[in-house]
N, CA, C and O atoms as a DFTB+ gen file, in Angstrom:
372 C
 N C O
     1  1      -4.147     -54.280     -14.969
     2  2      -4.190     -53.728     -13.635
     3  2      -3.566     -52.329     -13.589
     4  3      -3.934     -51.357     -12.929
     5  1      -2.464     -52.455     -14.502
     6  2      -1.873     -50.860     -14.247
     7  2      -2.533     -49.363     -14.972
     8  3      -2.319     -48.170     -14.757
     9  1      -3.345     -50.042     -15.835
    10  2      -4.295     -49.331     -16.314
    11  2      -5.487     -48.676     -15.548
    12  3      -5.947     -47.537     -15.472
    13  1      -5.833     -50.099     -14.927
    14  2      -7.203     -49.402     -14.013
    15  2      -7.043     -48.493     -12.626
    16  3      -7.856     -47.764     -12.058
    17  1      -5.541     -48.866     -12.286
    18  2      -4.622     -47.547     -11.240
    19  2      -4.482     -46.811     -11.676
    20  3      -4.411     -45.962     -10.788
    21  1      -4.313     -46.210     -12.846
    22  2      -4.177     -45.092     -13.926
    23  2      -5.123     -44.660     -13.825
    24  3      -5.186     -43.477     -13.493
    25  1      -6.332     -45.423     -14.066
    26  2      -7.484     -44.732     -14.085
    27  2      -7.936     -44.209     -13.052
    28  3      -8.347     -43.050     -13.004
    29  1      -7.907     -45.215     -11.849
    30  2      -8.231     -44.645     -10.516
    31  2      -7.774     -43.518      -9.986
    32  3      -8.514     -42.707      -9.430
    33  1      -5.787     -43.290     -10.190
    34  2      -5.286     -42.036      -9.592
    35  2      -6.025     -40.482     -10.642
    36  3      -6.411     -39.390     -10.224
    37  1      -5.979     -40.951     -11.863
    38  2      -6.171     -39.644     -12.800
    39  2      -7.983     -39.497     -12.360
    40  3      -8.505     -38.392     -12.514
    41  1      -8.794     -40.619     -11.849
    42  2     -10.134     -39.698     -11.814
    43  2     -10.250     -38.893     -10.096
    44  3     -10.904     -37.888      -9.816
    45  1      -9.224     -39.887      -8.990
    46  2      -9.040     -39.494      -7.910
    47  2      -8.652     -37.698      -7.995
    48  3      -9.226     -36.884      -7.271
    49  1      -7.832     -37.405      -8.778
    50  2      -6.925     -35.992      -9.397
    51  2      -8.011     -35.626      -9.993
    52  3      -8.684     -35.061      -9.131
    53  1      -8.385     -35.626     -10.656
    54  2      -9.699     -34.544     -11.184
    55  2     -10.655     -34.336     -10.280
    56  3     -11.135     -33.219     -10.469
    57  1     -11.298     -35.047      -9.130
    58  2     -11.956     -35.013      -8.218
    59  2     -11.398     -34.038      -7.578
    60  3     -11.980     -32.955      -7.533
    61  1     -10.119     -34.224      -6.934
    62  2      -9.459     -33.286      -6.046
    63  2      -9.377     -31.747      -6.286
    64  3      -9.533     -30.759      -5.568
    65  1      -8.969     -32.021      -8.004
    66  2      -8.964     -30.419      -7.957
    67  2     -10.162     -30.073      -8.788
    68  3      -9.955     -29.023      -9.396
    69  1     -11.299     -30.569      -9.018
    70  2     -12.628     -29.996      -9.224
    71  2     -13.234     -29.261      -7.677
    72  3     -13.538     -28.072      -7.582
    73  1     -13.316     -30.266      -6.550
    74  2     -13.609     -29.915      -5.229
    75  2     -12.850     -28.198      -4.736
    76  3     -13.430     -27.231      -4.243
    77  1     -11.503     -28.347      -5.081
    78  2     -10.873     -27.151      -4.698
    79  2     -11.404     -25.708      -6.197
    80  3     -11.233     -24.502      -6.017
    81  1     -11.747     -26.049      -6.935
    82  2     -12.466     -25.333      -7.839
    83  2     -13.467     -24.519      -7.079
    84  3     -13.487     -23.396      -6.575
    85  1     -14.329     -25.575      -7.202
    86  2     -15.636     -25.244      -6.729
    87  2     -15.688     -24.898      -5.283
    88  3     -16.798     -24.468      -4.967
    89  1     -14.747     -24.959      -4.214
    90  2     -14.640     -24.308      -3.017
    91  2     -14.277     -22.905      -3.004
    92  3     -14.868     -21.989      -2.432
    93  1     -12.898     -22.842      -3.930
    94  2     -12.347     -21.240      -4.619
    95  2     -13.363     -20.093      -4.672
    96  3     -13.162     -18.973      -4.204
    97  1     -14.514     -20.514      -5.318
    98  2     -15.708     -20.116      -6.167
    99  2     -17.071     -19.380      -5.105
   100  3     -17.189     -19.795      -3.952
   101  1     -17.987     -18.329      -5.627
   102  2     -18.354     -18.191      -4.672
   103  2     -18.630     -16.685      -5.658
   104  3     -18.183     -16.376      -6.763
   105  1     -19.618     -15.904      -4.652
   106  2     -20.229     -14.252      -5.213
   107  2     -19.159     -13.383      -5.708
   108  3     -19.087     -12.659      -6.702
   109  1     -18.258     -13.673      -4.651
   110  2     -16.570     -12.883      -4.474
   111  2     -17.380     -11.633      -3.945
   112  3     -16.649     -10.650      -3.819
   113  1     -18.924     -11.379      -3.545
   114  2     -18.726      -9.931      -2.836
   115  2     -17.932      -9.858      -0.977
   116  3     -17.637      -8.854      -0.328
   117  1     -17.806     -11.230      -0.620
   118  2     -16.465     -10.974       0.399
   119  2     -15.109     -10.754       0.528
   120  3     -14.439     -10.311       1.461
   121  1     -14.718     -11.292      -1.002
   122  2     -13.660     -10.486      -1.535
   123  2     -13.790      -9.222      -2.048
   124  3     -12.820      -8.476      -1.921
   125  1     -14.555      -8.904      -2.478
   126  2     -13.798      -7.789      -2.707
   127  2     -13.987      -6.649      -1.911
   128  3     -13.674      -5.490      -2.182
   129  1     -14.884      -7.375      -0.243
   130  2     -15.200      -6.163       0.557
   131  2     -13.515      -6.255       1.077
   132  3     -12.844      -5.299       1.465
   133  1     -13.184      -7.315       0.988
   134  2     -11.816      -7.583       1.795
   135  2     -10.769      -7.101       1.524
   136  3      -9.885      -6.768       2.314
   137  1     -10.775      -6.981      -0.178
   138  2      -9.994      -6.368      -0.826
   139  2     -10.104      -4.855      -0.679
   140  3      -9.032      -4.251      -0.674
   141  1     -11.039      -4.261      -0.578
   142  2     -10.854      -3.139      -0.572
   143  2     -10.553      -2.699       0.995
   144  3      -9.505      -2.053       0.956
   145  1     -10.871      -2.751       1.897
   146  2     -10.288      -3.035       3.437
   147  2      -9.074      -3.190       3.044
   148  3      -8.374      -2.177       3.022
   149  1      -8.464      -4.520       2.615
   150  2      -6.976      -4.198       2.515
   151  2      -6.338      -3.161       2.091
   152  3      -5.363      -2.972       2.819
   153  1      -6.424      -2.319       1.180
   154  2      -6.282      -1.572       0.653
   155  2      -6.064      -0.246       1.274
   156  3      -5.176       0.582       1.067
   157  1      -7.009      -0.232       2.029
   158  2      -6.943       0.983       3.090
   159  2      -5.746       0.884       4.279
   160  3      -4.847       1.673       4.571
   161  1      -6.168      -0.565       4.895
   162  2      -5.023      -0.969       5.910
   163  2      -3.743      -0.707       5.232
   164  3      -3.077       0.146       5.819
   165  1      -2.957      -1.412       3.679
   166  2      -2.028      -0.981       3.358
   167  2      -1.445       0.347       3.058
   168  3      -0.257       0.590       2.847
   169  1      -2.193       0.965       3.066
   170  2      -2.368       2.552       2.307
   171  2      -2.101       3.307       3.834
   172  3      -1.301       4.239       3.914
   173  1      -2.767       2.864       4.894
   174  2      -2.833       3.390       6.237
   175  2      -1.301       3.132       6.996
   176  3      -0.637       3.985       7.584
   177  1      -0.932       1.563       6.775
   178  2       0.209       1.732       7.533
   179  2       1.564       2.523       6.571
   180  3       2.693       2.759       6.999
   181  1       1.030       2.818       5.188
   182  2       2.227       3.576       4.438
   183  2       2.461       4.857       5.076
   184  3       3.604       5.277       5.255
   185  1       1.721       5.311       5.326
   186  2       1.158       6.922       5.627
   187  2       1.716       6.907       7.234
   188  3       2.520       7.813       7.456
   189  1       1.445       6.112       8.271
   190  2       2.011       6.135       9.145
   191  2       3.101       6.326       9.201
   192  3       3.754       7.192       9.783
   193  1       3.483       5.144       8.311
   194  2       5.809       4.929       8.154
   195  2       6.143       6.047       7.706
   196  3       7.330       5.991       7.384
   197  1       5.599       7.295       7.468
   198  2       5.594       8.459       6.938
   199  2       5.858       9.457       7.761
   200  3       6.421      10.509       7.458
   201  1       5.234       8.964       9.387
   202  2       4.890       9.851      10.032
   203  2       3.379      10.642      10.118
   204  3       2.945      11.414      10.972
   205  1       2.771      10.116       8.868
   206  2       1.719      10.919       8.714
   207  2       0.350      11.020       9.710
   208  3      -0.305      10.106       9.209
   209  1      -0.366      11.470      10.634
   210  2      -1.058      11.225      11.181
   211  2      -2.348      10.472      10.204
   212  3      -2.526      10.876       9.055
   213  1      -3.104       9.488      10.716
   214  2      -4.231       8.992      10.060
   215  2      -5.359       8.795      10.719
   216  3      -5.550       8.611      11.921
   217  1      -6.385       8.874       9.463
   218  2      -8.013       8.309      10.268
   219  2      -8.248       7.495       9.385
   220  3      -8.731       7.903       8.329
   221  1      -7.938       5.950       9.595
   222  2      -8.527       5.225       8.478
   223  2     -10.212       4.659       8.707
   224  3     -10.822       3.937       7.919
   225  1     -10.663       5.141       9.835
   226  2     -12.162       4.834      10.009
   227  2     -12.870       4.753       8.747
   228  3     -12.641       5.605       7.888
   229  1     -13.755       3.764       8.528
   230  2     -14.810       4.045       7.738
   231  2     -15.832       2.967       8.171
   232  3     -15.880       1.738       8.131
   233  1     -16.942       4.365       8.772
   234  2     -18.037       4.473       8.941
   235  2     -19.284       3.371       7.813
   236  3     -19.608       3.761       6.691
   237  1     -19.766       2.131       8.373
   238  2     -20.573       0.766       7.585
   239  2     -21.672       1.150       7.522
   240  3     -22.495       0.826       6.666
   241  1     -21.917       2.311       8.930
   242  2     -24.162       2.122       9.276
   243  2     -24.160       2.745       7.904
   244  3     -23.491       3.622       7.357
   245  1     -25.263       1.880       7.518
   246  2     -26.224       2.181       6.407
   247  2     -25.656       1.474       5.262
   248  3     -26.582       1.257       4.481
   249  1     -24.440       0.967       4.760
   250  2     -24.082       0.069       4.186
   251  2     -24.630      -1.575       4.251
   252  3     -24.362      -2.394       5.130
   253  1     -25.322      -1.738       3.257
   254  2     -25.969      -3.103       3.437
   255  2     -25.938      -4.102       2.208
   256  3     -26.443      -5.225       2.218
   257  1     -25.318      -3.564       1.231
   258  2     -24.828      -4.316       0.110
   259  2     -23.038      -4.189       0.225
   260  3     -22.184      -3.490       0.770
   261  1     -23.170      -5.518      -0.797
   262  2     -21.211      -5.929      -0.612
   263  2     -20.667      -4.272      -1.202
   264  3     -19.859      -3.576      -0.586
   265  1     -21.443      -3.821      -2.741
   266  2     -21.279      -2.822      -3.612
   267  2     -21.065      -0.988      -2.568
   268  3     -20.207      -0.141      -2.819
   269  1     -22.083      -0.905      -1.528
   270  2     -21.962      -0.118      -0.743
   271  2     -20.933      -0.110      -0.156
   272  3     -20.300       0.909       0.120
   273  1     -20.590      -1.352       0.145
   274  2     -19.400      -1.276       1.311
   275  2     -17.856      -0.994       0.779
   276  3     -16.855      -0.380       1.147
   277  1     -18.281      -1.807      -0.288
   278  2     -16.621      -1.076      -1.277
   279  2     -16.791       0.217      -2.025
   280  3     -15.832       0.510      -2.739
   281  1     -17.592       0.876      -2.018
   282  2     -17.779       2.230      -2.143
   283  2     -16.955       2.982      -1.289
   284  3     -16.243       3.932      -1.614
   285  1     -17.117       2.447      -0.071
   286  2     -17.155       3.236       1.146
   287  2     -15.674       2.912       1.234
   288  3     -14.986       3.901       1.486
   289  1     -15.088       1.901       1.105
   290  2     -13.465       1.546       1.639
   291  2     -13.015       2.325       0.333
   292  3     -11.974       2.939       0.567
   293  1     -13.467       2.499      -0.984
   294  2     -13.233       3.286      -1.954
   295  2     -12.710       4.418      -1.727
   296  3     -11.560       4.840      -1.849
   297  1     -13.870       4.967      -1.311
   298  2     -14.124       6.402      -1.218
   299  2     -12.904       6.763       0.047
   300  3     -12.161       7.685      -0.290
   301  1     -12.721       6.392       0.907
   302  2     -11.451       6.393       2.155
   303  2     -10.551       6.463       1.490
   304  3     -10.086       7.592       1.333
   305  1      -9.902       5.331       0.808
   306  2      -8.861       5.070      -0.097
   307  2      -8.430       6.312      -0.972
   308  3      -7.254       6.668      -1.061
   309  1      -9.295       6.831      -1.500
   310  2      -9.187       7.856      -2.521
   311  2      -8.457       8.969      -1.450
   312  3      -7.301       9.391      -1.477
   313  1      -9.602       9.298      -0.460
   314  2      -9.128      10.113       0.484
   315  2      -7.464      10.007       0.989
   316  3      -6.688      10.922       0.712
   317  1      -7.106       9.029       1.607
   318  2      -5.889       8.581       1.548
   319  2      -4.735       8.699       0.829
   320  3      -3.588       9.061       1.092
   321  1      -5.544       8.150      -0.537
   322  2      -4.796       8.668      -1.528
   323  2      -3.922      10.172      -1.677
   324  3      -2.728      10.445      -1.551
   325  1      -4.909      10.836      -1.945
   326  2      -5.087      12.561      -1.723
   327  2      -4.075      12.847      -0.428
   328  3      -3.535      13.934      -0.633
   329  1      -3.713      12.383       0.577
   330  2      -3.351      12.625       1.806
   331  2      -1.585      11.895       1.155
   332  3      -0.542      12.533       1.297
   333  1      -1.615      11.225       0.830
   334  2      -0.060      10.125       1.021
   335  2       0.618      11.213      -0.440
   336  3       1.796      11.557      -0.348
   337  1      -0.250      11.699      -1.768
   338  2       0.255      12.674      -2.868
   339  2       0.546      13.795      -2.299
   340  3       1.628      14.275      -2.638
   341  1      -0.378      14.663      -1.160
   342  2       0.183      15.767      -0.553
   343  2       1.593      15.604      -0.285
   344  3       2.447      16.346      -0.769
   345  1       1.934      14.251       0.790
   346  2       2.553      14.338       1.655
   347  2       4.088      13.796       0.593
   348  3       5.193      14.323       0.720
   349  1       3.833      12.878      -0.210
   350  2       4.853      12.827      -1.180
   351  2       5.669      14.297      -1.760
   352  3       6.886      14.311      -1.949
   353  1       4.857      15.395      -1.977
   354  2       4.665      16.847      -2.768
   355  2       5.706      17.432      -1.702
   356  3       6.753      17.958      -2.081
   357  1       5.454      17.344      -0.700
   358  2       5.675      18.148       0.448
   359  2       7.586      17.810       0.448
   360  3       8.565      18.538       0.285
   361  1       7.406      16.389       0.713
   362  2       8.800      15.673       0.295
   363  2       9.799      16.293      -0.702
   364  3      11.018      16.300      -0.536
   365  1       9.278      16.705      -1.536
   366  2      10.162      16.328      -3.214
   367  2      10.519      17.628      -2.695
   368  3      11.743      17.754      -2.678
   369  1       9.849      18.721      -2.230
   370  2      10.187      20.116      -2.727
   371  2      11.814      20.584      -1.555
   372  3      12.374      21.673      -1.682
């Protein structure tokens, strides 16, 4: 008997975390539109705590793939980027 509870809990446990596997799982192009969105938001409220004025807009029309769209939070980011190194530069001196 204590065997076949053994058996029952250990196939119950592989079930469980096969299900959470395979839920995890997925294109990931909503991650990584998300991810890159985050990215900006974090980058945006740095620049604020800075004082820095910001435009973190970025403009979707015409974006219609996941790949476009993280281009586009990319391409901001970079911008950002460029904006938070000025403003670091400006600092040091």
């Amino acid at each position: 008997m204590r065997n076949l509870n053994k058996t029952v809990l250990a196939l119950l446990a592989a079930s469980v975390m096969t299900t959470g596997a395979f839920a995890g799982t997925g294109d990931g192009a909503d991650d990584r539109i998300q991810s890159a969105k985050g990215s900006v938001e974090a980058l945006t409220v740095t620049l604020e705590n800075l004082g820095a004025e910001v435009d973190s807009s970025v403009n979707l029309n015409g974006a219609y793939t996941a790949d476009q769209k993280v281009s586009l939070y990319n391409a901001k980011h970079a911008e950002l980027q460029n904006q938070f190194d000025t403003l670091h530069a400006q600092s040091a001196e």
